[in-house]
C-alpha positions in Angstrom: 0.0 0.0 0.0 1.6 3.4 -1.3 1.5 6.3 1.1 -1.3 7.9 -1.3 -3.6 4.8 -0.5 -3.0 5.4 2.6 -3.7 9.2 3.2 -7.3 8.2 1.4 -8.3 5.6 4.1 -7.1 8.0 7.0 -9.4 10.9 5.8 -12.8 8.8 5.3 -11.1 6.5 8.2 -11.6 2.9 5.6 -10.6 -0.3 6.1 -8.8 -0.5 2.8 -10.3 -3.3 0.8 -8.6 -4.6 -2.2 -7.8 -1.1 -3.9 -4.3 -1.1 -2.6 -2.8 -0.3 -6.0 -4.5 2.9 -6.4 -2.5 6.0 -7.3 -4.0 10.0 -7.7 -4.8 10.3 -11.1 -5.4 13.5 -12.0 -7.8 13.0 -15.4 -10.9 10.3 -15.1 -13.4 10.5 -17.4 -16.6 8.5 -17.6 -16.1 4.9 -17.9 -13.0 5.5 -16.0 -11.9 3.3 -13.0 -12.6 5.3 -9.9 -12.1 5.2 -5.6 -15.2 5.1 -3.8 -15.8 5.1 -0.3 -18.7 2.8 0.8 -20.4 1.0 3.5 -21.6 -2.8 3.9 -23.2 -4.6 6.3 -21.6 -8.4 6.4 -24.4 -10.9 6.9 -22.2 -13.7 8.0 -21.3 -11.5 10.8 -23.5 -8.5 11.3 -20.5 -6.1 11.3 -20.7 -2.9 8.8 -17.3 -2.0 7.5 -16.3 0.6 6.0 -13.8 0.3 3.2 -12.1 2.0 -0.6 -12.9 0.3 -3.2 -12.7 0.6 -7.2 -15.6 1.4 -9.2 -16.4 1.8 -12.9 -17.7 5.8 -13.2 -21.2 4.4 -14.8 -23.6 3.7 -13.2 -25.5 0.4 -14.4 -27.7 -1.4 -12.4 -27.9 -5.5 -13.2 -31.8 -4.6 -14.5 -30.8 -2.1 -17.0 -29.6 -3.1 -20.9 -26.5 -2.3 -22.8 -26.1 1.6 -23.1 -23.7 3.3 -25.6 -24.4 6.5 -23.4 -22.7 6.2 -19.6 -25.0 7.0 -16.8 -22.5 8.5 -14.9 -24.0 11.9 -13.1 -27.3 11.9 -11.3 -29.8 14.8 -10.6 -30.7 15.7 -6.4 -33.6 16.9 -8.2 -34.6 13.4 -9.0 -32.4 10.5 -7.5 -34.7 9.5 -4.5 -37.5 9.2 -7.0 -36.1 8.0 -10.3 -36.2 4.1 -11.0 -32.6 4.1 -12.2 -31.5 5.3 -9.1 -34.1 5.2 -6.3 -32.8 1.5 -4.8 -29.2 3.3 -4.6 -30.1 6.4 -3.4 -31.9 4.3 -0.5 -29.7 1.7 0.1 -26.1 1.8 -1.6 -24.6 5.4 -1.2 -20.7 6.0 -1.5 -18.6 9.0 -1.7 -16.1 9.5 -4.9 -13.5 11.6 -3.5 -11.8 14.2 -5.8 -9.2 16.9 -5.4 -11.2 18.8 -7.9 -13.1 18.6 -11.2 -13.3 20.0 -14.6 -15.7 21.9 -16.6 -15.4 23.7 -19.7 -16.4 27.6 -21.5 -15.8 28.7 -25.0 -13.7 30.8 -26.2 -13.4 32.5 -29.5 -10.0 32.5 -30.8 -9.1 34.3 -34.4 -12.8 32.9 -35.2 -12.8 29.4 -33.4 -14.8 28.0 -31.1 -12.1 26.6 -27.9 -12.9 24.6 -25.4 -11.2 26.2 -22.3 -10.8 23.8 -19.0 -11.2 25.2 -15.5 -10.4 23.1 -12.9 -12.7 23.5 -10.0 -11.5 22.7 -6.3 -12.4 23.2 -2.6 -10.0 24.6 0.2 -8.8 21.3 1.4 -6.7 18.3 -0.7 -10.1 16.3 -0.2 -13.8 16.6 -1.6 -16.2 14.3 -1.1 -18.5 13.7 -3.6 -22.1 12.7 -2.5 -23.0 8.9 -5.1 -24.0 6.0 -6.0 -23.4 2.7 -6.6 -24.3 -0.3 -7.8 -23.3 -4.3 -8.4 -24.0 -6.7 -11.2 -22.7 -9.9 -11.9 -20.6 -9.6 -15.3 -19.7 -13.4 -16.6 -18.2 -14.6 -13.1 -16.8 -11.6 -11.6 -19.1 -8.9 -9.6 -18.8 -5.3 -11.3 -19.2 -2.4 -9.1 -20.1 1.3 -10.8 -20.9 4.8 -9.9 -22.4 7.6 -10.5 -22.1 11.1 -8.8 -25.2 13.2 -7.5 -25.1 16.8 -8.9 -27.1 20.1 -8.5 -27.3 23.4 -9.4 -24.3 24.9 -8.9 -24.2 27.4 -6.5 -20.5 28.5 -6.7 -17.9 29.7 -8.5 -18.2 26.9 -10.8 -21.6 28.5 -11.7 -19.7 31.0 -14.0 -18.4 27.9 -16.2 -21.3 25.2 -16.1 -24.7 25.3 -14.2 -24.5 22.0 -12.7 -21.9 20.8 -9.8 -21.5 17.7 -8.2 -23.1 17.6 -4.2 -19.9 17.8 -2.0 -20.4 16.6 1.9 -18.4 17.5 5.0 -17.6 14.6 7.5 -20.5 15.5 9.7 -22.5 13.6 7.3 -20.5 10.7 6.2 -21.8 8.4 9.1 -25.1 9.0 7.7 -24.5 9.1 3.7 -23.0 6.1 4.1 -25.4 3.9 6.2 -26.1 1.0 4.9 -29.6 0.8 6.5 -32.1 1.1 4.0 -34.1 3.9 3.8 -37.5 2.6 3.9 -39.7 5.3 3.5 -40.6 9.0 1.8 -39.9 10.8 4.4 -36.7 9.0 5.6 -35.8 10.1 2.3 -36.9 13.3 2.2 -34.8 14.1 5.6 -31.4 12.9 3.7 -32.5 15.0 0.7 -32.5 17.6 2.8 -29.3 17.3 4.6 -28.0 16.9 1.5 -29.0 20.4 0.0 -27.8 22.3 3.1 -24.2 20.4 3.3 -24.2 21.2 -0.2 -24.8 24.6 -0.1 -22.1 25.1 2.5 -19.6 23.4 0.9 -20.5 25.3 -2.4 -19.6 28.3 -0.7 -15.6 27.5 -0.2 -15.2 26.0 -3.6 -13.0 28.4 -6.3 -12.2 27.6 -10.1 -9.0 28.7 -12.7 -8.1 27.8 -16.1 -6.0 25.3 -16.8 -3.8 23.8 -19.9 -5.9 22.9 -22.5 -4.3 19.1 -22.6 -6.7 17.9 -20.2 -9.1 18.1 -23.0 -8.1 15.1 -24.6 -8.7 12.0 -22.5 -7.1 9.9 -24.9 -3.5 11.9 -24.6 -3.6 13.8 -21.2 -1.3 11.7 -19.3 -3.9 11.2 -16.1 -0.8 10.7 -13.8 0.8 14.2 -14.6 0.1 16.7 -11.9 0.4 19.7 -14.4 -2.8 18.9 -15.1 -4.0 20.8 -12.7 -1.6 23.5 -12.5 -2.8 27.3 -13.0 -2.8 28.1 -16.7 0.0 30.3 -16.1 2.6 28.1 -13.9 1.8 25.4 -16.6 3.0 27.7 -19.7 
């Protein structure tokens, strides 16, 4: 287990799992292979643990068919009531954790359209990102995928895209990450709204600067470089 590994389990205080190869990678897109943080109740035992595990960023339940397009972001506005994510929302929650995000505006340069990347971040090394997940059996190996809850953004990533994903302080993670089921409206309803108000307040603390426009290729951004996230000017 590296030392990075390790600084991840101490901040959502995991068990560690299987994930001991993970390394910060500093481009994921959807479809990607990402860290999760979840909860399970053992029923051998009784005992919930809490561990990091990998995830596939795409969210497919075993009930839904073969998608070209990846379910990989879903709405506060309708997770607790959509079928593709209501059983999740109720009983399999996670948190993706994330140094920061991307998003994109346009520019127009000597009459082309650019795509310019901001990358989006909190105060802290650490965000926690409020998800999903879910498992399906794939030929003989169990598959485990996400998706990340977003909302409309209420900070400085507002001036680039109107949707952010729902960040969570660790007053909440106890409860996010319960594996209890939530067995009725209004249980769901409270979390709902606990999830709004840490979102808010996280929201407030979270800033955005440009960054090299390499990132905007998945296919050639080398994810492990850390220039990837460097301020447009210290990475000229």
């Amino acid at each position: 287990m590296d030392s990075k590994t390790d600084d991840l389990i101490q901040a959502f205080v995991a068990d560690g799992n299987d994930f001991s190869d993970w390394v910060p990678r500093y481009s994921i897109a959807p479809t990607d292979i990402t860290p999760i943080i979840r909860e399970r109740k053992h029923s051998d035992t009784g005992q919930v643990t809490r561990s990091i595990d990998a995830a596939i960023w795409d969210f497919h339940p075993s009930f839904m068919k073969e998608s070209k397009r990846p379910q990989f972001n879903a709405r506060i506005e309708t997770v607790a009531s959509n079928g593709l994510w209501k059983g999740a929302f109720s009983g399999a929650r996670c948190i993706v954790p994330m140094r920061g995000y991307y998003e994109w505006s346009e520019l127009d340069q000597d009459g082309k359209k650019l795509k310019q990347p901001h990358f989006i971040h909190g105060t802290g090394d650490l965000l926690a990102a409020a998800s999903i997940y879910t498992v399906r059996k794939v030929d003989d190996e169990w598959v485990v995928s996400t998706a990340i809850i977003t909302s409309e953004a209420r900070d400085a990533s507002g001036e680039v895209h109107d949707r952010m994903p729902v960040f969570i302080t660790d007053d909440l993670y106890d409860e996010w990450l319960n594996p209890a089921k939530l067995a009725t409206d209004a249980e769901r309803e409270h979390l709902l709204s606990l999830l709004h108000q840490e979102s808010q307040d996280v929201a407030s603390t979270i800033t955005t600067y440009e960054v090299d426009r390499r990132v905007n290729n998945s296919r050639t951004a080398d994810p492990l470089d850390p220039g990837l996230i460097a301020p447009i000017d210290d990475a000229a």
